[in-house]
C-alpha positions as CSV (number, residue, x, y, z in Angstrom):
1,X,159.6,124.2,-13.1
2,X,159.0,120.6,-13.2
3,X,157.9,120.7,-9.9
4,X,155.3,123.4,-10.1
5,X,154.1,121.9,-13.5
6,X,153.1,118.8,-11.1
7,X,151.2,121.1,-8.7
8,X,149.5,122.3,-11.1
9,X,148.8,119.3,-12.9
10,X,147.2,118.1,-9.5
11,X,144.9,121.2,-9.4
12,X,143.9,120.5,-12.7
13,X,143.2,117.1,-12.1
14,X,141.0,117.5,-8.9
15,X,138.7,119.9,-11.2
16,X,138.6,118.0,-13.9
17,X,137.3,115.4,-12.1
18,X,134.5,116.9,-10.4
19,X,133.5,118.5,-13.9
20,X,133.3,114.9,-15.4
21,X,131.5,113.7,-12.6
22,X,128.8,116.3,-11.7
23,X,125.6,118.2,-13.6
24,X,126.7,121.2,-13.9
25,X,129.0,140.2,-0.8
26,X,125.8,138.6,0.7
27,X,122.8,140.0,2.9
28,X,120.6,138.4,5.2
29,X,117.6,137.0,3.4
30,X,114.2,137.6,4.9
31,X,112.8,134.3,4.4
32,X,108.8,133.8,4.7
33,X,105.9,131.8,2.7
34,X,102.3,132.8,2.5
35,X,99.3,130.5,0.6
36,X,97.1,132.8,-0.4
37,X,97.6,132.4,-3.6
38,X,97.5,128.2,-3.6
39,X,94.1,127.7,-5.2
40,X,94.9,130.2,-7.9
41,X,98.0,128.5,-8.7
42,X,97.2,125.3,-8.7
43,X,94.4,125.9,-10.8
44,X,96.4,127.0,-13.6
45,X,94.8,130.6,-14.0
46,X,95.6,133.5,-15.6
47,X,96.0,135.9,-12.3
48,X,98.4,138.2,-12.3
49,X,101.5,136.3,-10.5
50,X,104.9,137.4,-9.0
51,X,107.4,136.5,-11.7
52,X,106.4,137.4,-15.8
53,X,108.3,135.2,-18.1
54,X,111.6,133.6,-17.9
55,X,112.4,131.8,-20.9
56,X,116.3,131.1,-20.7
57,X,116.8,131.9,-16.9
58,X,118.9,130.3,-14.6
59,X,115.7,128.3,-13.3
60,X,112.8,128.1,-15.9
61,X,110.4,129.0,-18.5
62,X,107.9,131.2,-16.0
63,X,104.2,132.8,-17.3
64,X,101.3,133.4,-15.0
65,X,100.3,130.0,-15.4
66,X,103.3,128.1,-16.6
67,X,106.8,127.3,-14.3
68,X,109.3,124.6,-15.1
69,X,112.4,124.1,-13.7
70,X,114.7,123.9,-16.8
71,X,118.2,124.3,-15.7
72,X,119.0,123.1,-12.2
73,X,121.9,124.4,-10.6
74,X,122.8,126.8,-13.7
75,X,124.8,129.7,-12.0
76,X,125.8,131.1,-15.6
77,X,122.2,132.3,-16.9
78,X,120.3,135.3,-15.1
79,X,117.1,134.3,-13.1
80,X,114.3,136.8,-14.7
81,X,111.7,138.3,-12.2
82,X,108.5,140.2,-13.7
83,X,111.3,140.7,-16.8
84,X,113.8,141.8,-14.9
85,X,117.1,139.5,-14.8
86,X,119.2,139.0,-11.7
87,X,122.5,137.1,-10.8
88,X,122.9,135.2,-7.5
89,X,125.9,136.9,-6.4
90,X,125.7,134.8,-2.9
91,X,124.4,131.9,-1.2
92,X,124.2,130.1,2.2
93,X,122.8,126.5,2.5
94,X,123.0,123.7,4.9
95,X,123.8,120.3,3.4
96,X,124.0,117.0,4.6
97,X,124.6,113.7,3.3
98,X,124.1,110.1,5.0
99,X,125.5,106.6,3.4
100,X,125.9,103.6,5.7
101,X,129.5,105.0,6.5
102,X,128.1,108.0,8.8
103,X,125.8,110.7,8.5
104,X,128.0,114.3,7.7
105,X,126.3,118.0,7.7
106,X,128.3,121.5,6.5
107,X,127.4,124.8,5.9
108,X,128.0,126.1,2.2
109,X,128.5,129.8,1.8
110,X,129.2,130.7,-1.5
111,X,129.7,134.5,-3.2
112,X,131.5,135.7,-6.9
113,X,132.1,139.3,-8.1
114,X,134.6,141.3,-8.8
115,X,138.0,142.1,-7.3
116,X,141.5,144.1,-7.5
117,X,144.1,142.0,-6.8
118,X,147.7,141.9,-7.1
119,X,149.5,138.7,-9.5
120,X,152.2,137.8,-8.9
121,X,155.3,135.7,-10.6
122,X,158.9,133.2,-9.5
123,X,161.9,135.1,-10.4
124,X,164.8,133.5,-10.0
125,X,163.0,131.7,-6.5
126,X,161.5,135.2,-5.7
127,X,158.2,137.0,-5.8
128,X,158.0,139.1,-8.1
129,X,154.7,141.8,-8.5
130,X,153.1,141.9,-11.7
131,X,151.1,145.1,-10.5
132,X,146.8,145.1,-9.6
133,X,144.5,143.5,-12.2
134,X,140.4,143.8,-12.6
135,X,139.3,139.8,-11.7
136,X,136.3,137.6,-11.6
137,X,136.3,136.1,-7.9
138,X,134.9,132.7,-6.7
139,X,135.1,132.7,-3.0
140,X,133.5,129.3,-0.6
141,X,133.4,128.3,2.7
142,X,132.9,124.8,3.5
143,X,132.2,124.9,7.4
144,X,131.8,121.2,8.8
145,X,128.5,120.8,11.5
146,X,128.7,117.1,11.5
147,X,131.9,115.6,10.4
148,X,134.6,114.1,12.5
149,X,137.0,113.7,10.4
150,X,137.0,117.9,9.8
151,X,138.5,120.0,12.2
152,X,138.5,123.4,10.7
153,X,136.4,124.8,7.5
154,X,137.5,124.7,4.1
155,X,138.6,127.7,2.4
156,X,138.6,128.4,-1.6
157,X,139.6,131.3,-3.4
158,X,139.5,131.5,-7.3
159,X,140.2,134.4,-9.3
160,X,139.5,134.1,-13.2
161,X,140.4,136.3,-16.0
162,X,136.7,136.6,-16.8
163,X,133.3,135.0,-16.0
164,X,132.3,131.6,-18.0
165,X,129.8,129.3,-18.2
166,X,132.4,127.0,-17.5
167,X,133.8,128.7,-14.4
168,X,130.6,129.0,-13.1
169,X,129.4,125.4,-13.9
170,X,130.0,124.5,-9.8
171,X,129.7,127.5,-8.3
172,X,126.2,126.9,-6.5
173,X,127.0,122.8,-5.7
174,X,128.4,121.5,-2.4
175,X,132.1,120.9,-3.7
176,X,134.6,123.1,-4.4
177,X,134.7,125.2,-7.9
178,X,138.2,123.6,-8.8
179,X,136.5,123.3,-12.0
180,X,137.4,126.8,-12.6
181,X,141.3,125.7,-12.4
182,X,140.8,123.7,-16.0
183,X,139.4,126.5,-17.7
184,X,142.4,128.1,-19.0
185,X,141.2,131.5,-17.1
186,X,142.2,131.1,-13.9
187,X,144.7,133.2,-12.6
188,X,145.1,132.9,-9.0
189,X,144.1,130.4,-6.1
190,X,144.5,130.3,-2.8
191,X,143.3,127.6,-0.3
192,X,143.5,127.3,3.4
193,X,142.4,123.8,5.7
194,X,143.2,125.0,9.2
195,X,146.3,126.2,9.7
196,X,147.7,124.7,6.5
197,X,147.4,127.3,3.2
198,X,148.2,127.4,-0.3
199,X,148.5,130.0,-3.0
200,X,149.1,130.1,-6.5
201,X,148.8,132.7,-9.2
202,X,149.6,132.1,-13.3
203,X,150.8,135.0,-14.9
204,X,150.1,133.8,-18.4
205,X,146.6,133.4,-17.9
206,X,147.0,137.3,-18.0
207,X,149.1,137.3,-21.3
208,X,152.0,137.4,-19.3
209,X,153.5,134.5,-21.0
210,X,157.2,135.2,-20.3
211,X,156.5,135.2,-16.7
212,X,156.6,131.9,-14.4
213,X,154.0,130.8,-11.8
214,X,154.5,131.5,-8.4
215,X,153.4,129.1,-5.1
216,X,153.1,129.4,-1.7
217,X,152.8,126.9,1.3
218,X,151.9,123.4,0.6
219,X,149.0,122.2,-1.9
220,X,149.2,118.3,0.1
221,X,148.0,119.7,3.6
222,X,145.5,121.6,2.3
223,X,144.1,118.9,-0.1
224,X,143.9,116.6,2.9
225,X,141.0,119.0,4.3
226,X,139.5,118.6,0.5
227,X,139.6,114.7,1.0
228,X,138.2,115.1,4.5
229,X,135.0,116.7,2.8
230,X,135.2,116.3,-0.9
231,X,135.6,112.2,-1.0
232,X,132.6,111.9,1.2
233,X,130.6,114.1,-0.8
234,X,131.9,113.4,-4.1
235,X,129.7,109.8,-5.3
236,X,126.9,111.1,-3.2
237,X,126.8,113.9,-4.9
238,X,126.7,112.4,-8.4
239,X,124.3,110.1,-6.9
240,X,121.9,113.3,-6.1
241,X,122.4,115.1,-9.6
242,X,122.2,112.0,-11.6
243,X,118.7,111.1,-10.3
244,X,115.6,110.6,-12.3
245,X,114.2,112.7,-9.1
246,X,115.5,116.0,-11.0
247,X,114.9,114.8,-14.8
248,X,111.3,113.9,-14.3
249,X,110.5,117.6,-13.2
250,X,112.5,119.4,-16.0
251,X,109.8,120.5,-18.6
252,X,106.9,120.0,-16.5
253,X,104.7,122.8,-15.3
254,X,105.1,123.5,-11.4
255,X,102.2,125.6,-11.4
256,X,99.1,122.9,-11.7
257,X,98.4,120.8,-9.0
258,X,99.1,117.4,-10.8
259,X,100.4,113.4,-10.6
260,X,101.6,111.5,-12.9
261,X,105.0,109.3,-13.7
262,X,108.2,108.9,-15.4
263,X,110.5,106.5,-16.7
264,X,114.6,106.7,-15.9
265,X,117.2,103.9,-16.2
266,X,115.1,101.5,-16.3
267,X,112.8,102.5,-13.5
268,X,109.5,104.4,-12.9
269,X,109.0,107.7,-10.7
270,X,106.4,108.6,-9.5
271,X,105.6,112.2,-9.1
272,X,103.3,114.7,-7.0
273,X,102.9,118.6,-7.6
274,X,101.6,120.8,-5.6
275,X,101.6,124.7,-5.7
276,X,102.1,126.4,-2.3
277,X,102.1,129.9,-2.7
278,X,105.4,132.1,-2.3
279,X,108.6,132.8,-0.6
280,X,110.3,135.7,0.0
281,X,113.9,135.9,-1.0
282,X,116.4,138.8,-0.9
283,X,113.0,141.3,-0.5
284,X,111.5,139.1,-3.7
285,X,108.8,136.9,-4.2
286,X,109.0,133.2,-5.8
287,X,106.4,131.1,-6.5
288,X,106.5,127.9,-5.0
289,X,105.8,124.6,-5.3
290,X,105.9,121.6,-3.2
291,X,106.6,118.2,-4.7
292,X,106.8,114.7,-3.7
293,X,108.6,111.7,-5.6
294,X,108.7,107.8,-4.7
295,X,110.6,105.0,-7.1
296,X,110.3,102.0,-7.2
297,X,112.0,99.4,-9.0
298,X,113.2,95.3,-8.9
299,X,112.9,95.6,-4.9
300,X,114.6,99.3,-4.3
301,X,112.2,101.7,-3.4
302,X,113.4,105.3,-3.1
303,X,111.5,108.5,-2.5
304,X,111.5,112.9,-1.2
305,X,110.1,115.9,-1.3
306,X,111.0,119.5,-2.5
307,X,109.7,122.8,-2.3
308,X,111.0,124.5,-5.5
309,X,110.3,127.9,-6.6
310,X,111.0,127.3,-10.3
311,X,112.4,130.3,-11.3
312,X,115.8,129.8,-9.0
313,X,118.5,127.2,-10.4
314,X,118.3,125.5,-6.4
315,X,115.9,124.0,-4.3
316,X,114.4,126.2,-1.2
317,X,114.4,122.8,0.7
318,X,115.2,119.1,-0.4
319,X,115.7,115.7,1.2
320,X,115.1,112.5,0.1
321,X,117.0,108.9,-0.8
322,X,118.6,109.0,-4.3
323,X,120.2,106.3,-6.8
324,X,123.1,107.5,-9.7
325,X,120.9,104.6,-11.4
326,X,120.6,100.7,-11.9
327,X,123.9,99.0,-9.5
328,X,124.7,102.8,-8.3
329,X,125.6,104.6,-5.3
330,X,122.3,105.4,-3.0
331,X,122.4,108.4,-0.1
332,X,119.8,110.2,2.0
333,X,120.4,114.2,1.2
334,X,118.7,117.0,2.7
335,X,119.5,120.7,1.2
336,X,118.0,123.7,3.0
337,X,118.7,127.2,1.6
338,X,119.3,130.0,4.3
339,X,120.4,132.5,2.8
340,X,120.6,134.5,-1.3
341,X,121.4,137.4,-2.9
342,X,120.4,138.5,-6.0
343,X,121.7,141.5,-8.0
344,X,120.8,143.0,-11.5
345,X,124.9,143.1,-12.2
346,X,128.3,141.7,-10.6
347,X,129.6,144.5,-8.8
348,X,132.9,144.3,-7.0
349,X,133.5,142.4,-3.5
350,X,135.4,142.3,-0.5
351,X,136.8,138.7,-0.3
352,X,140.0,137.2,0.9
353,X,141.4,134.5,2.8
354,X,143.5,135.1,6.0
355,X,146.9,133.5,5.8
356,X,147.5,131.1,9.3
C-alpha cells in the first residue's frame, strides 16, 4: 500500500503543480472568414449581428455592439450563441513554442463526455471488477511535429466522478489535465508514451471506500514522455498566460475599431483593435476581431497579434513574444485552432487508449 500511496502522491503532485502554475467525439470544422460585415462592426452599430448576448459565457459579455473577452481559456462555462449555450466538447490546435533552447511544435487534440467504463480494485495482488459506472471522460493527444526529444505522442485518459470547474480548469491548454487527479473525483487514469503505459483506477472516489486502488505498468516511463513535452512547455506556458498581452483585452469591447494602452507589472502595452468580420466554426458564425499588441519597457520590447472571436474561451490564431513579467521567462508562441466542436449538452463518447 505504501507503494501505491507514493504513485499516487506523484500524480497528485504533477497536477498540482501545473494548477499552481497556470490560468486556468469531434467533427471536422468548416473553417472560413468573410468581411462583409467590418465597417458595421467596427463602427459600433446596432445591426443585427451573429451572436445575441453572452453575459457569463465561457468567452465574453456579447450584444450587437459590445464583445469582450472575459474568461480566457474557461472550459467550465457554456459559450452562448444568439442565446443559445454550447459546450466545446472537442478541440484540435497546433502549438508551438520557441526559447533560445530550440523551437518545439505539437498537435493538441483534446475531447470530454461521457463514458461506461469498468473500475476496478487490488485484492490480495489481484484485479478485482467493481462492475460498469456512468463517468465524466478527459481524453488528450499530445502529438509532437517538432521535437526531438519525442518519439511517440502522448496519451492521457481521465475519468472523473463528475464534471467540475476544477477538472475542467486545463482541459483546453497545451499540458496535460493532471489537474483533474487533485480533485478528489478522479477515478481512473490511464497514460501511454510509446510503448510504455500506465493505468490506475481509485475505487473510493466511487464510495467504494473498503476497496484498494489498483495499477498497471509503470507510472516512471510514461512520465518520461510527460517531461519530454511538459518541462519544455511548462515556464513558457506560464510565461503566455501570465501576460499583460491577455489582461489588457479582458473587459474591453472587441467590436469598435480602437487604440489605446495599458499598464501591467510595471510596464505599458500598447494595444490595437480591429473588427474583421466572422468565422465559421462547427457550422457557426463568430465574430471576429483582429488585434495587435507591442510592450515596451526598461529596454525589452515585446509584441503579437490575434484574431479572437470573443465569444470562444481560445484564440482562432495567436503568436507573438511574451514575458511572465519584470526578470521572467520570455518565449515566441504561436496557437492556431484547426479544429471545434460545440454541442448544446455532453453526450456520451467513444474514447480509449490502446494498451502497447
Amino acid at each position: 500500500m505504501k507503494k501505491l500511496g507514493v504513485i499516487v502522491l506523484v500524480l497528485l503532485l504533477f497536477g498540482l503543480a501545473f494548477a499552481g502554475g497556470c490560468l486556468g467525439g469531434g467533427g471536422k470544422g468548416n473553417t472560413s472568414k468573410t468581411h462583409s460585415e467590418s465597417s458595421n462592426l467596427g463602427s459600433g452599430s446596432s445591426t443585427s449581428g451573429t451572436e445575441g448576448s453572452s453575459e457569463g459565457s465561457g468567452g465574453g459579455t456579447e450584444t450587437t455592439s459590445f464583445a469582450t473577452w472575459r474568461s480566457p481559456w474557461d472550459a467550465y462555462n457554456p459559450v452562448n450563441l444568439s442565446g443559445e449555450k454550447y459546450y466545446i466538447t472537442y478541440v484540435r490546435y497546433t502549438f508551438t513554442v520557441k526559447t533560445p533552447s530550440g523551437k518545439h511544435t505539437y498537435e493538441v487534440e483534446k475531447r470530454r463526455g461521457y463514458v461506461k467504463a469498468h473500475v476496478y480494485a487490488n485484492e490480495n495482488g489481484r484485479k478485482k471488477d467493481l462492475g460498469v459506472f456512468n463517468l465524466f471522460a478527459y481524453y488528450e493527444k499530445l502529438t509532437p511535429i517538432n521535437n526531438p526529444n519525442m518519439t511517440a505522442p502522448f496519451e492521457c485518459l481521465i475519468l472523473v466522478k463528475e464534471r467540475t470547474n476544477a477538472t475542467d480548469e486545463h482541459f483546453l491548454n497545451p499540458l496535460p489535465n493532471f489537474g483533474a487527479l487533485g480533485t478528489g473525483d478522479s477515478v481512473v487514469a490511464e497514460i501511454r508514451y510509446g510503448n510504455n503505459y500506465f493505468y490506475w483506477s481509485n475505487p473510493p472516489a466511487i464510495g467504494q471506500y473498503s476497496e484498494s486502488q489498483y495499477t498497471e505498468g509503470s507510472i516512471e516511463s510514461v512520465m518520461k514522455g510527460f517531461r519530454d513535452y511538459g518541462d519544455y512547455l511548462a515556464q513558457e506556458w506560464v510565461s503566455i498566460l501570465g501576460s499583460g498581452a491577455w489582461k489588457g483585452l479582458k473587459g474591453h469591447n472587441l467590436l469598435r475599431k480602437d487604440e489605446y494602452n495599458f499598464s501591467f507589472a510595471g510596464g505599458k502595452y500598447h494595444f490595437k483593435i480591429k473588427p474583421d468580420g466572422t468565422v465559421t466554426l462547427d457550422r457557426k458564425e463568430f465574430r471576429v476581431s483582429n488585434v495587435e499588441w507591442s510592450y515596451s519597457e526598461m529596454g525589452i520590447a515585446m509584441q503579437g497579434n490575434a484574431t479572437i472571436a470573443p465569444a470562444l474561451p481560445i484564440p482562432i490564431e495567436t503568436e507573438g513574444v511574451f514575458s511572465s513579467g519584470s526578470g521572467g521567462v520570455y518565449a515566441y508562441s504561436r496557437f492556431k485552432l484547426e479544429d471545434i466542436k460545440l454541442e448544446k449538452e455532453f453526450k456520451g463518447i467513444n474514447v480509449s487508449i490502446e494498451k502497447p
